[in-house]
C-alpha positions as CSV (number, residue, x, y, z in Angstrom):
1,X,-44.7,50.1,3.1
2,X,-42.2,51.9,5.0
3,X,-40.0,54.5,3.5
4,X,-36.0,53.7,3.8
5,X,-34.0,55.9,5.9
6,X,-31.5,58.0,4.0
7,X,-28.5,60.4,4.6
8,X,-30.6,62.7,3.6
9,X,-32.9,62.3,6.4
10,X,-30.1,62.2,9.1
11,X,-28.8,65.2,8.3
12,X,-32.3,66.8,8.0
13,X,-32.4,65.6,11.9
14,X,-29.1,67.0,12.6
15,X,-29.0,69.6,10.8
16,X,-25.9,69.3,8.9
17,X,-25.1,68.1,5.3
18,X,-25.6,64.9,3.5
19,X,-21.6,64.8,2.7
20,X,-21.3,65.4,6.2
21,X,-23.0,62.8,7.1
22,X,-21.6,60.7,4.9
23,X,-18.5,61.8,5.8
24,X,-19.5,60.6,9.4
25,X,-20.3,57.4,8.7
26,X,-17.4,56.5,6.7
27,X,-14.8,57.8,9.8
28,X,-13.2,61.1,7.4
29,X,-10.5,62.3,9.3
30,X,-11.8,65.9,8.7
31,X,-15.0,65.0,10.7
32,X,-14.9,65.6,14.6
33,X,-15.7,62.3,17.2
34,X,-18.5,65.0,18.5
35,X,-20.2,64.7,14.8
36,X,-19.4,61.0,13.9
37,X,-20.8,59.9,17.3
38,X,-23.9,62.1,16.7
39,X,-24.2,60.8,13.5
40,X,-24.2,56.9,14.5
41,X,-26.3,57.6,17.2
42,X,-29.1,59.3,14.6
43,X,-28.5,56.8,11.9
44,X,-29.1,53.7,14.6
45,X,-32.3,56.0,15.6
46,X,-33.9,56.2,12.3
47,X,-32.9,52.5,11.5
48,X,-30.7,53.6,9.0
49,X,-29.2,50.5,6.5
50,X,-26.5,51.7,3.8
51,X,-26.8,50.7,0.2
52,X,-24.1,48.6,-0.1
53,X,-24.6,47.8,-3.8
54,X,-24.3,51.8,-4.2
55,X,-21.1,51.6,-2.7
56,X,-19.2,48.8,-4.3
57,X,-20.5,50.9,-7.5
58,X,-19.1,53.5,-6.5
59,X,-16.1,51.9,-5.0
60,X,-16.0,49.4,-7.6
61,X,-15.3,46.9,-4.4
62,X,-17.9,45.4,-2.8
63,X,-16.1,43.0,0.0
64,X,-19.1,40.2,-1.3
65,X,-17.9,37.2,-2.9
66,X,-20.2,34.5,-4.3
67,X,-20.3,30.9,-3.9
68,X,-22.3,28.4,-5.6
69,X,-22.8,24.7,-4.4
70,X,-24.2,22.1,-6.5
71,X,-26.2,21.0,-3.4
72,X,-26.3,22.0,0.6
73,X,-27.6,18.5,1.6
74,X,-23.8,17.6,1.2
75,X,-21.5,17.7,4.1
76,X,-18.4,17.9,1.7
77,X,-20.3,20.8,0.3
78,X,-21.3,22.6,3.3
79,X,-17.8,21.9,5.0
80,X,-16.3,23.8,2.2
81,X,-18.1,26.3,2.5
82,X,-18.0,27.0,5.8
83,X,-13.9,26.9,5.3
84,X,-14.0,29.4,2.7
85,X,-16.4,31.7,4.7
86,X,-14.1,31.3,8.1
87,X,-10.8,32.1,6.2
88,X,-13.0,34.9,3.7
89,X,-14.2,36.6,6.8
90,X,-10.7,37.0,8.4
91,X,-10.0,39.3,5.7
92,X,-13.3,41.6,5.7
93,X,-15.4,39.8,3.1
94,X,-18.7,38.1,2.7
95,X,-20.1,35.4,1.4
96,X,-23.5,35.1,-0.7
97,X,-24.3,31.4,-0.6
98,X,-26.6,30.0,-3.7
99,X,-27.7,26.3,-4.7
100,X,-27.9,25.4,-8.3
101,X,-29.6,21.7,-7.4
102,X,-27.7,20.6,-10.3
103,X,-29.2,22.3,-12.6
104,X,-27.6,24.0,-15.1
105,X,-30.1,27.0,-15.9
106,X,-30.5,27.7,-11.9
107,X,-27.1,28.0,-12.0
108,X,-26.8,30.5,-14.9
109,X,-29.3,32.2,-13.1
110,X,-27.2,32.4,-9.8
111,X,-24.3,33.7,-11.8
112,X,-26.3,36.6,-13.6
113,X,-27.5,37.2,-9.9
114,X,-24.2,37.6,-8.5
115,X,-23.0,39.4,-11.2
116,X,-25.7,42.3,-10.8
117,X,-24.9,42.0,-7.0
118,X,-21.1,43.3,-8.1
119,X,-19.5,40.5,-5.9
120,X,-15.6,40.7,-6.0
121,X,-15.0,37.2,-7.0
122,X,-17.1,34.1,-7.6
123,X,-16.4,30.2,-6.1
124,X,-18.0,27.3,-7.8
125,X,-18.7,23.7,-8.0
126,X,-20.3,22.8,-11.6
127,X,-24.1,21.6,-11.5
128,X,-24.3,17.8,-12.9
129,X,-26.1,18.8,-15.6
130,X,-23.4,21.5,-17.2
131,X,-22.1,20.7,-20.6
132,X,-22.1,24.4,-21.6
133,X,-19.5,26.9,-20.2
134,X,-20.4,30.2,-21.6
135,X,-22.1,31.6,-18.0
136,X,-18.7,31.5,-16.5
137,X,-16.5,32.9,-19.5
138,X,-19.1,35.8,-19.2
139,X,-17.4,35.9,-15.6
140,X,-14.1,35.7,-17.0
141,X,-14.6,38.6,-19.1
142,X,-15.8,40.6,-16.9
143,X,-12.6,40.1,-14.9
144,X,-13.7,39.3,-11.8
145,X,-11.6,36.3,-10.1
146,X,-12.9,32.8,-10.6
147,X,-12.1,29.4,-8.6
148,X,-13.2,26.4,-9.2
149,X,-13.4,23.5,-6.6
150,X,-14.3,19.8,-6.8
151,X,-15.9,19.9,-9.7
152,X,-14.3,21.9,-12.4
153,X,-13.5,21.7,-16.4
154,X,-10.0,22.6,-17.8
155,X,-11.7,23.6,-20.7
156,X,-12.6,27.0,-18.1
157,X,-8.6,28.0,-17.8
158,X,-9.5,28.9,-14.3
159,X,-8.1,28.2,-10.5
160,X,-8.7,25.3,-9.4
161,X,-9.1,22.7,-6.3
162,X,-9.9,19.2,-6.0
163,X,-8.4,15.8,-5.3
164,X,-6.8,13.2,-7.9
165,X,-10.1,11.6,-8.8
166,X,-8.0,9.5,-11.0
167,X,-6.0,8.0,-8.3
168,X,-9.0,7.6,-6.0
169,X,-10.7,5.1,-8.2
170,X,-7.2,3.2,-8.3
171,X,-6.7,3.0,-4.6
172,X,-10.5,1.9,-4.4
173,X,-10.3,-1.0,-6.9
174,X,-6.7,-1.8,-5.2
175,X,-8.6,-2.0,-2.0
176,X,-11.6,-3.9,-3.2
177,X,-9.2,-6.4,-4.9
178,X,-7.3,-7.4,-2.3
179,X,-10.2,-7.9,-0.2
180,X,-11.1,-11.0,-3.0
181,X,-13.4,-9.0,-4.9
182,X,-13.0,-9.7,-8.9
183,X,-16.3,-8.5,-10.2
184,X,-16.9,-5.1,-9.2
185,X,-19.4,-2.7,-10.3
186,X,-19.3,1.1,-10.6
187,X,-22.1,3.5,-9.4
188,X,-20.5,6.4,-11.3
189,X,-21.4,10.5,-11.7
190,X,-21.6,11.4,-15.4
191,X,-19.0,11.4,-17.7
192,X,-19.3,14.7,-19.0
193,X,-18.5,16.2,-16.0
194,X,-14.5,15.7,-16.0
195,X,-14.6,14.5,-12.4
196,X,-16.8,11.7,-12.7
197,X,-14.9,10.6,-16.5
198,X,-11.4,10.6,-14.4
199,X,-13.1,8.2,-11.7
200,X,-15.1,6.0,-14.2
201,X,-11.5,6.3,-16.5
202,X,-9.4,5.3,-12.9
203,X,-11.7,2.5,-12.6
204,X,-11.1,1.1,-15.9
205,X,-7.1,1.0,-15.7
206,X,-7.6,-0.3,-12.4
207,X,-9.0,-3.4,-13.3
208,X,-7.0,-3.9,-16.7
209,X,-3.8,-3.2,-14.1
210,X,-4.9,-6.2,-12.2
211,X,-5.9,-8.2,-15.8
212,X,-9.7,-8.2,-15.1
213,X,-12.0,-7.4,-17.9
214,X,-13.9,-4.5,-18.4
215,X,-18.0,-5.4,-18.2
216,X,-19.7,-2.7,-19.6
217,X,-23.0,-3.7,-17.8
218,X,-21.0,-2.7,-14.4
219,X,-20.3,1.0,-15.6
220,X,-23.6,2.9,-14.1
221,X,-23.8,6.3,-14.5
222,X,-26.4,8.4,-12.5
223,X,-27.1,11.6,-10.5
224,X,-25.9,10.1,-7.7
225,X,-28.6,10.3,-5.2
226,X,-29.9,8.1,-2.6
227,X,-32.6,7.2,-5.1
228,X,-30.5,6.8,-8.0
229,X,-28.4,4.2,-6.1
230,X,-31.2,1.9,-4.9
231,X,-32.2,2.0,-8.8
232,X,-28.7,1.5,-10.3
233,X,-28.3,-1.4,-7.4
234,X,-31.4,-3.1,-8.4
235,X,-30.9,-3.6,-12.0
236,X,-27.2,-4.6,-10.7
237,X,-29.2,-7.5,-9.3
238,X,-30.9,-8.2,-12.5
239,X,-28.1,-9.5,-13.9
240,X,-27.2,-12.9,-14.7
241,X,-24.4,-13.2,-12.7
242,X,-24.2,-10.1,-9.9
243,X,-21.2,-8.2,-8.9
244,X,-19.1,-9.0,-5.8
245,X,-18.6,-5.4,-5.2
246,X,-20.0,-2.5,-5.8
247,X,-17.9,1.1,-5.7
248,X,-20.4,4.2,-6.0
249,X,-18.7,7.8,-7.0
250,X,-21.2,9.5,-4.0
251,X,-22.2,8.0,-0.5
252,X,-25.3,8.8,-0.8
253,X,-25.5,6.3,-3.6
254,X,-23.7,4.3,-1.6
255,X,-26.4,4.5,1.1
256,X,-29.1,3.5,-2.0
257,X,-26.9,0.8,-3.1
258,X,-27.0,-0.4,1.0
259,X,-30.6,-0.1,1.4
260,X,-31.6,-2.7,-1.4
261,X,-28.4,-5.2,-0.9
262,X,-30.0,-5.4,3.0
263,X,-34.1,-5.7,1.7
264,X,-32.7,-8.7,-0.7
265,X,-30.9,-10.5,2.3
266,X,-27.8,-10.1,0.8
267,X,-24.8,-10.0,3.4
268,X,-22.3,-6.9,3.3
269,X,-19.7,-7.1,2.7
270,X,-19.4,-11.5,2.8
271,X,-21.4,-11.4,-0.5
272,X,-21.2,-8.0,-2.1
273,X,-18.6,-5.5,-0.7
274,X,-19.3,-1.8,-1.0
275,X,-17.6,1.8,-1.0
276,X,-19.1,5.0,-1.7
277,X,-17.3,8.7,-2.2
278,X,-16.6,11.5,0.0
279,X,-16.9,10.4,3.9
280,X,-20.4,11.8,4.5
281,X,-20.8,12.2,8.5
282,X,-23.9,8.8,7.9
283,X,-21.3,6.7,6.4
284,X,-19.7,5.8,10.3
285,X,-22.8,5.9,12.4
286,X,-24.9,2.9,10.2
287,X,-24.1,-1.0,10.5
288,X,-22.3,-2.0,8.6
289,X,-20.7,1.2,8.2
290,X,-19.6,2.2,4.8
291,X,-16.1,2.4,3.3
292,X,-15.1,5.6,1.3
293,X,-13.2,8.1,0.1
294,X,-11.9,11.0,2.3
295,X,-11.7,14.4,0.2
296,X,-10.1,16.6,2.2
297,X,-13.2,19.1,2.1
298,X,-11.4,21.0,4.9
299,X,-8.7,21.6,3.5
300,X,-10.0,22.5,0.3
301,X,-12.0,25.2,1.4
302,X,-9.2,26.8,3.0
303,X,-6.9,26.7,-0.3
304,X,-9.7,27.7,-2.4
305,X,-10.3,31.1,-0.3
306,X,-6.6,31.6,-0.1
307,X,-6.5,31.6,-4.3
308,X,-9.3,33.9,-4.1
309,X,-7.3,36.2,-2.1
310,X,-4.3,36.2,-4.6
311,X,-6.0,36.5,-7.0
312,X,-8.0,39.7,-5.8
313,X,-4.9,41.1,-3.8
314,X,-2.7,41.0,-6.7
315,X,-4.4,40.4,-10.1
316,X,-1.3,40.0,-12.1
317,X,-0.7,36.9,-9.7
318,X,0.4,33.7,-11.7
319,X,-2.3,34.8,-14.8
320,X,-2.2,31.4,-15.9
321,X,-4.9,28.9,-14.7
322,X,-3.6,27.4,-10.9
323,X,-4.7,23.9,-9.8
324,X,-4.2,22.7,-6.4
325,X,-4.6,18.3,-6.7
326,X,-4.8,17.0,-3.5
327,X,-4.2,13.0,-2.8
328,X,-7.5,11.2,-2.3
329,X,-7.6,9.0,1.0
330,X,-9.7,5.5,1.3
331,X,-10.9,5.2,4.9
332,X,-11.9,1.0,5.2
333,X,-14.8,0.4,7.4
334,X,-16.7,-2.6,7.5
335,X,-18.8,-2.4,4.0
336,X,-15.4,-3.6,2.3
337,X,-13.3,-5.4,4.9
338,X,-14.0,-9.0,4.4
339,X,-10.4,-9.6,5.5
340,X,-9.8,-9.2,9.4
């Protein structure tokens, strides 16, 4: 294995000091353009990399910030991440992208990994199966700046940036109403995660607004997944007397739930209307295409990195948790529209 490159060895080359070189690399006024240039030229040479964890040690400000996604199959993921990375790198920092898969020890893991990486700030979306919070009061204590987005827990007291998952359920059970539908089931996330509870709890006060009854045999919760939503769907078909529409907290569920309502002949949306959750790219390009709820993943991105950068630029900024709730938007396509 190859030996790395150190200052050492460039000013061994040159000649000169280590603390010259160093000096060199880092553009000290004191240090003439003949030397720096000599310097560069040397380090490029001898393939030189710096130690940038050395640095932020010694610095105690590594430009690095963390983010962790639940999953990067997910456009809403992956669109906020690229936001936060676009707006991140406008100001000199770096992202270290990592995937918990919705799992909770993975995503401890990815933490204590960040951590020893001495990243400036860390932006997260809770795994499903978190219940326990203790991995990210560690962060807390530590004092390094912490934003939650899309899925977060006030039980954390940290930033925060999502939509009104409560109102979202609303405006899809409004929706699914008015289009005729009186018996509608619910595809829903977990209820420990506070997300999925204020959708499953929107749902509920939905239908008691419009004087429908709560079944609990319509309630569903589940991972979510493609799989998971062909599974929930079947044993919605089980049932003596099946839904007329069926509202899953995740398009890819929704995409599940499609799949099996089309291999039992069952006519979308005439016979069993559907909406899924978060306006997947897949969700306009099938037939019928599928209804669902817009969460402004753009945006959210942007606001998240722009807490970050209060926070880090002025720690003493608003020391109290901050949440940013931004209105949820149905988009109707023809899953749901039974009314022309």
């Amino acid at each position: 294995m190859k030996r790395k490159t150190t200052i050492k060895d460039i000013a061994n080359a040159l000649q000169i000091t280590p603390s010259a070189v160093s000096r060199a690399l880092h553009n000290h006024p004191r240090i003439s353009d003949k030397t720096k240039k000599a310097v560069k030229l040397k380090a490029k040479e001898l393939g030189y990399q710096p130690n940038h964890l050395a640095s932020a040690l010694r610095s105690g400000k590594s430009n690095l910030v963390g983010i962790i996604v639940p999953r990067t199959n997910s456009y809403f993921f992956s669109s906020v991440v690229e936001n936060i990375e676009e707006e991140l790198n406008k100001e000199g920092y770096n992202v270290i992208i990592t995937q918990s898969n919705e799992s909770y020890q993975k995503e401890c893991r990815n933490i204590e990994a960040l951590l020893q990486t001495q990243v400036d700030g860390i932006i997260a979306s809770l795994a499903n199966e978190t219940v326990d919070f203790e991995h990210y009061e560690r962060i807390k204590q530590k004092g390094i700046p912490l934003i939650l987005y899309d899925r977060g827990e006030n039980d954390i007291g940290v930033d925060y940036v999502g939509i009104d998952d409560y109102q979202s359920s609303h405006i899809v059970v409004d929706h699914l109403i008015e289009q005729g539908c009186e018996r509608i089931a619910h595809i829903a996330g977990f209820s420990h995660t506070r997300i999925y509870k204020n959708r499953i709890r929107g749902y509920i006060d939905a239908l008691l607004k419009h004087n429908i009854p709560i079944v609990e045999s319509l309630i569903l919760e589940s991972n979510l997944t493609l799989e998971e939503g062909r599974k929930k769907t079947e044993e919605l078909l089980k049932l003596p007397k099946w839904p007329d529409a069926i509202f899953a907290s995740g398009d890819y569920a929704a995409l599940g739930a499609l799949q099996v309502l089309q291999e039992h002949g069952i006519k979308v949306p005439d016979e069993i209307a559907l909406v899924g959750f978060s306006n997947e790219p897949f969700t306009k390009l099938i037939s019928p295409t599928i209804s669902t709820v817009h969460q402004h993943n753009h945006k959210i991105g942007k606001l998240v990195a722009q807490q970050f950068l209060k926070r880090v630029n002025d720690p003493n900024w608003k020391p109290v948790l901050h949440k940013i709730i931004l209105d949820a938007e149905l988009i109707v396509r023809e899953s749901s529209l039974r009314k022309k």
